[in-house]
C-alpha positions as CSV (number, residue, x, y, z in Angstrom):
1,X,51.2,63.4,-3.9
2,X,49.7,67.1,-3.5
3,X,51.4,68.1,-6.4
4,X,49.8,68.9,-10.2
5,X,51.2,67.7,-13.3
6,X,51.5,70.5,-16.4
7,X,47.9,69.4,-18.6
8,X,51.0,67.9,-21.2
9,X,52.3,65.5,-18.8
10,X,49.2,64.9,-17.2
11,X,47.4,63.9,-20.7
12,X,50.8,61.5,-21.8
13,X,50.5,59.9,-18.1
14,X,46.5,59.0,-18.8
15,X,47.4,58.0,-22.2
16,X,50.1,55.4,-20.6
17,X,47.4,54.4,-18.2
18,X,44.6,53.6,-20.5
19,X,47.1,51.8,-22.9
20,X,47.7,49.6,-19.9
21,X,44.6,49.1,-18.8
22,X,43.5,48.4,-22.2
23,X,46.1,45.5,-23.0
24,X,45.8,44.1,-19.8
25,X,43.1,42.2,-20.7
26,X,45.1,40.7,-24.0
27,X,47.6,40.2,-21.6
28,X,45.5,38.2,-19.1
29,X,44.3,36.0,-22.1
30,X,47.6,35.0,-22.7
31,X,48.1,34.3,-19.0
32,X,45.7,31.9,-18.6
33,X,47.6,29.6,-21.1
34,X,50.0,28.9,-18.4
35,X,48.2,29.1,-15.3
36,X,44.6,28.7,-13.8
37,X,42.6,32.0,-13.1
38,X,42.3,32.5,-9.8
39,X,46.3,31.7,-8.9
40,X,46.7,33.9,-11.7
41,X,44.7,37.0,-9.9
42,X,46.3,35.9,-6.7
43,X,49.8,36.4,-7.9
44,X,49.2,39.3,-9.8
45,X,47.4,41.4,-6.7
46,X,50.6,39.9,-4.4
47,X,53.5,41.4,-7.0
48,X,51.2,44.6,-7.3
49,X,50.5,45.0,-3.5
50,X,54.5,44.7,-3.5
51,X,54.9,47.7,-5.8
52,X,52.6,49.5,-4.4
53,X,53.9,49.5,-0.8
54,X,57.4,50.3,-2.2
55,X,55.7,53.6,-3.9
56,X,54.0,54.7,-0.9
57,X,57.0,54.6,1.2
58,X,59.0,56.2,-0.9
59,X,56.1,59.2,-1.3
60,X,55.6,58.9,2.3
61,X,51.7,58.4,1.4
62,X,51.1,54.9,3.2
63,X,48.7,55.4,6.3
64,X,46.7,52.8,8.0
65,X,43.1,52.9,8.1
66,X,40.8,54.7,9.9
67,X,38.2,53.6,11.2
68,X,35.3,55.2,9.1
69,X,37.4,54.2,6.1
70,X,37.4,50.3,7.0
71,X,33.9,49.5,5.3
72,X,34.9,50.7,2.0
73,X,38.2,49.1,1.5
74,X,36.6,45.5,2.2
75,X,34.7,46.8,-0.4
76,X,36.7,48.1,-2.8
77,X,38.9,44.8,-2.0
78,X,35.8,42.0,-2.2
79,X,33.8,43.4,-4.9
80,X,36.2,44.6,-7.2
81,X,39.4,43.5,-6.9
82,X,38.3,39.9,-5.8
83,X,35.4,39.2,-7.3
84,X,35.4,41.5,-10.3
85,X,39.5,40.7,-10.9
86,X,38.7,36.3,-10.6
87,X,35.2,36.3,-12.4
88,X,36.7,38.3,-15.5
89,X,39.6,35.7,-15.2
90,X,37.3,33.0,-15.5
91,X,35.1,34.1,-17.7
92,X,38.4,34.7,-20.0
93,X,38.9,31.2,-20.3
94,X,35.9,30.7,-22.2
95,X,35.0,34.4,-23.9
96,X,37.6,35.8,-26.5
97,X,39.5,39.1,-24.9
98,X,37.7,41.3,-27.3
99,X,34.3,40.6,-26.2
100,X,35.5,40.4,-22.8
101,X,36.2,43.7,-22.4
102,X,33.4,44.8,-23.7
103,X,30.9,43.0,-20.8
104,X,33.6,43.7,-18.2
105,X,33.1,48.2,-19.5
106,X,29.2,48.0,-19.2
107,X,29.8,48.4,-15.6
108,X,28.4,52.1,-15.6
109,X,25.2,50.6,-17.3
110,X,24.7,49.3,-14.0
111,X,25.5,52.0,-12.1
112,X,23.1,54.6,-13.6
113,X,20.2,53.2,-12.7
114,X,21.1,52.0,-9.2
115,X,22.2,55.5,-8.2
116,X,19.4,56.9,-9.0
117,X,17.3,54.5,-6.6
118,X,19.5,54.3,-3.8
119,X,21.6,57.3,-4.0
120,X,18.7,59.8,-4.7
121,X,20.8,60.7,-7.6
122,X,19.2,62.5,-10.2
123,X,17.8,60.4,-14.0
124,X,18.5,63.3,-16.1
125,X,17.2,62.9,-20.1
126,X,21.0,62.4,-21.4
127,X,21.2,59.9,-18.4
128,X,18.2,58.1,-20.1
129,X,19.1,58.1,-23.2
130,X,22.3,56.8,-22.3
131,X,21.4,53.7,-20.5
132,X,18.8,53.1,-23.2
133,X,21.7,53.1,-25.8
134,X,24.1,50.9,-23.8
135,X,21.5,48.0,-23.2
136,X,21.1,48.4,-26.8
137,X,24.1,47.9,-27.4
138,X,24.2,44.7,-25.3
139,X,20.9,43.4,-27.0
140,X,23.0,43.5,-30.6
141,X,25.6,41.9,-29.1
142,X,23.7,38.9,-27.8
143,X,22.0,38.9,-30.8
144,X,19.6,35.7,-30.0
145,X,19.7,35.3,-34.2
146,X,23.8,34.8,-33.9
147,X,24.6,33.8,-30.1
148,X,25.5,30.6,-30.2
149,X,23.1,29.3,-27.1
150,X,23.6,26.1,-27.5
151,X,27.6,26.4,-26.4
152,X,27.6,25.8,-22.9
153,X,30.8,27.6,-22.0
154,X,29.9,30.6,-24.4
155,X,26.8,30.9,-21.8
156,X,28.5,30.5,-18.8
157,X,31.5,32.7,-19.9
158,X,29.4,35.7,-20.6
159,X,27.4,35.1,-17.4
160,X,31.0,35.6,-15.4
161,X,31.7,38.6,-17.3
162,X,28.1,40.1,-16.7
163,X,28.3,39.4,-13.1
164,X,32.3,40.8,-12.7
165,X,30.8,43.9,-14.1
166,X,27.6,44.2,-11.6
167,X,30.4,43.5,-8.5
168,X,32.1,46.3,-10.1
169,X,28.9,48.5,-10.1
170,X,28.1,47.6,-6.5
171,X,31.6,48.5,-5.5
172,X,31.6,51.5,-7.3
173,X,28.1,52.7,-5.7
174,X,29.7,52.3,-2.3
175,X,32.4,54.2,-3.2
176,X,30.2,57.4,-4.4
177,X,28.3,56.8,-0.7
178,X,31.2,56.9,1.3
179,X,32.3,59.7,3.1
180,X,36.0,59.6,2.8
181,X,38.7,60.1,5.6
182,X,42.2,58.9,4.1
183,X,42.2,59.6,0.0
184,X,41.5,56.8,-2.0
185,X,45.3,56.6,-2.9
186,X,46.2,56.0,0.8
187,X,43.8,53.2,1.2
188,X,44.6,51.1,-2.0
189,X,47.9,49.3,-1.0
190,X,45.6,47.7,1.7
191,X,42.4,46.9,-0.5
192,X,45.1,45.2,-2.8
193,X,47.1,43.1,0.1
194,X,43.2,42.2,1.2
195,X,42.7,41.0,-2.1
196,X,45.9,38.9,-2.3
197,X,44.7,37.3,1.0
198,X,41.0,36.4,0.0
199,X,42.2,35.5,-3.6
200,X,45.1,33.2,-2.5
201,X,43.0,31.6,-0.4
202,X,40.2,30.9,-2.9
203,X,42.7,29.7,-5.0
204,X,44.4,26.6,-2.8
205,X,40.6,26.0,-1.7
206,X,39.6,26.0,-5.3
207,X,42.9,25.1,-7.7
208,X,44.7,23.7,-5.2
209,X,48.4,24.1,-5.3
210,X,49.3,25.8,-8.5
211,X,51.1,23.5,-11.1
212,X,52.4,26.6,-13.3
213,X,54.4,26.4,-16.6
214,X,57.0,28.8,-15.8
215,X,58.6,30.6,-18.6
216,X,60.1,34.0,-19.6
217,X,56.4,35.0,-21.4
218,X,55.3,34.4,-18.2
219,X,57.2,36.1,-16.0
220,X,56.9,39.3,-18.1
221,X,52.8,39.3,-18.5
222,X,52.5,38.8,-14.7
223,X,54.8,41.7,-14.3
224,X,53.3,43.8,-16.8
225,X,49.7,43.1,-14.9
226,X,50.6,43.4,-11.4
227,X,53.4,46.7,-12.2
228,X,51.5,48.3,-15.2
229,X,47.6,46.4,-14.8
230,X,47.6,47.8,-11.0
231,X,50.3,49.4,-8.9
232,X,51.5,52.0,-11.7
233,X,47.7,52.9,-12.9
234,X,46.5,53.8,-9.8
235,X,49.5,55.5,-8.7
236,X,49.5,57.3,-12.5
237,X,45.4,57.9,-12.3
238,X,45.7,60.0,-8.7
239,X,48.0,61.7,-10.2
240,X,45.6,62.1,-13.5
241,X,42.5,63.1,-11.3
242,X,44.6,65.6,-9.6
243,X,45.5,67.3,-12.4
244,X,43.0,67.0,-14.8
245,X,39.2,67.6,-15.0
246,X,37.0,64.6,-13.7
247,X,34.7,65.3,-17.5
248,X,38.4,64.4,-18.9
249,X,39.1,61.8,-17.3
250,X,35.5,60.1,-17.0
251,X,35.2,60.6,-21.3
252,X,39.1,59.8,-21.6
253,X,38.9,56.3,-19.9
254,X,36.3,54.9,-21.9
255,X,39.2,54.6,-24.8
256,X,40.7,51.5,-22.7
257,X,38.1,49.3,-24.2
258,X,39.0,50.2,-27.6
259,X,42.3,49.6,-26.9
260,X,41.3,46.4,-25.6
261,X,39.6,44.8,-28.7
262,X,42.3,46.3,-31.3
263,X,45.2,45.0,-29.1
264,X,42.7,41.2,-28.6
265,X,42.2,41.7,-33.0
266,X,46.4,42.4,-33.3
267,X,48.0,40.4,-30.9
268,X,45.7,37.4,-30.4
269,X,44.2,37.7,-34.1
270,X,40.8,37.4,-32.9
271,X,38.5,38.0,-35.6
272,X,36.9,41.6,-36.9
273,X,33.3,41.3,-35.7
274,X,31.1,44.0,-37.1
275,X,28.2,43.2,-34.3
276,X,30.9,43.4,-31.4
277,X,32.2,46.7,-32.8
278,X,29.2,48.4,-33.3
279,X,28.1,47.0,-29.6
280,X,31.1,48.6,-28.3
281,X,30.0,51.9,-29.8
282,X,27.1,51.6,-28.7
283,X,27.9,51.4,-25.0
284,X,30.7,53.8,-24.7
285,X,28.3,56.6,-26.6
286,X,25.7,55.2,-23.7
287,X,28.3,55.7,-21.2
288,X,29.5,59.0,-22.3
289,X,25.6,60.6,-22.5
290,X,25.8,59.4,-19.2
291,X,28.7,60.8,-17.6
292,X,28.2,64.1,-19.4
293,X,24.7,64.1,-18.2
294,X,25.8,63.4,-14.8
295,X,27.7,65.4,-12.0
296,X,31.2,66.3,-11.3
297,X,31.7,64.4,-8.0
298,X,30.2,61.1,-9.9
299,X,32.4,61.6,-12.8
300,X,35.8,61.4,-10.1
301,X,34.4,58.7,-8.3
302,X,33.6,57.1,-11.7
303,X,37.4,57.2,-12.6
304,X,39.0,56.6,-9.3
305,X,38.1,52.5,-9.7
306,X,38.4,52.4,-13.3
């Protein structure tokens, strides 16, 4: 794990990674056809928390907690990869993938603003600017002339996805805070297997047992968003951050959205939306004035949980 990649195979690795990350929201669209949302989150943090311990054995990079480690992998676990993971899966139901993953990338919107009042972290003009252009954005996307406000599950669909992305922002803001003792590498086996606890348990309190339509599709999109969606990604972006500038990365990842709504417009045939596409450029130009306008160490963090 202390080894660098070459910038080639570092570059083809983050391209794999924000592929996945990009069509695992298609992906988890065409999940929830066969299953509810949160077993579908359960099962797909259990198969990745597998993988994952599998990987770090076999890079001798598992290590158990310390103590000053502790708060931020219940937080990492709880905010994000509970409640951010089962929110965006039920807002999904209701929200087409495209737009989805859109509300789910305005996350750094969020954390901008916050850092700068709780962090002491400083509102430079391109920070401003930024955030002004991403809320923008958002304000063209819900459009009070074209939202439908009258559709009940519209509203409460994009209320989920708002609120997955503030947990995310929270979680994220904890992260920049905390003063690190394992890597966050070493620590994410365990915020996953947390998750899987917390999220199986919502589920039988919530779903109840799961009555799942098992078929081949199945099989291979859990797979593809436990292996690819999580265990993979995280091992592939340590790797990334090792070897590549965090201003790469931090710029590099905001392609997943993108990726996102062509793969929702290709594979699901949701429609071309002119509003939603320009929204989506708005927020990623917001989000990159941001993180250029920013600082190094936020820009890593900023990656780390992306």
């Amino acid at each position: 794990m202390n080894q660098q990649l070459s910038r080639r195979s570092a570059l083809a690795l983050f391209a794999t990674v924000i592929f996945a990350w990009g069509f695992n929201w298609t992906a988890a669209k065409l999940t929830l056809q066969s299953m509810t949302p949160l077993w579908m989150t359960a099962i797909r943090a259990g198969l990745a928390a597998l993988v994952l311990l599998l990987v770090m054995l076999a890079t001798r990079s598992l290590r158990i907690p310390k103590r000053g480690d502790v708060p931020v992998v219940c937080s990492i676990a709880l905010l994000h990869m509970t409640a951010f993971a089962a929110l965006m899966a039920l807002g999904l139901q209701f929200v087409p993938a495209g737009r989805s993953i859109v509300l789910g990338y305005t996350t750094p919107l969020w954390v901008t603003p916050a850092a700068v009042l709780l962090l002491g972290e400083r509102l430079t003009p391109a920070r401003t600017v930024g955030v002004a252009l991403g809320l923008a954005g958002l304000a063209v996307m819900f459009n009070p002339l074209t939202f439908d406000w009258a559709d009940r599950r519209a509203l409460i669909g994009n209320g989920l996805l708002l609120l997955s992305a503030l947990c995310w922002a929270i979680s994220i803001l904890h992260t920049r805070a905390h003063q690190w003792v394992s890597t966050p590498f070493q620590l994410v086996f365990w915020e996953v297997l947390l998750a899987t606890v917390v999220l199986t348990l919502l589920a039988i309190v919530f779903e109840g047992w799961p009555q799942i339509a098992w078929s081949l599709k199945l099989l291979l999109l859990l797979a593809y968003g436990s292996v690819f969606g999580v265990a993979l990604a995280y091992w592939a972006m340590a790797m990334v951050n090792r070897s590549l500038p965090a201003v790469t990365t931090s710029l590099g990842v905001l392609a997943t959205p993108v990726v996102g709504v062509v793969s929702s417009m290709v594979v699901l045939g949701e429609p071309f939306s002119p509003p939603l596409l320009a929204a989506l450029a708005m927020i990623i130009g917001g989000i990159m004035l941001g993180t250029v306008g920013g600082n190094k160490r936020s820009a890593a963090q900023a990656t780390q949980r992306a």
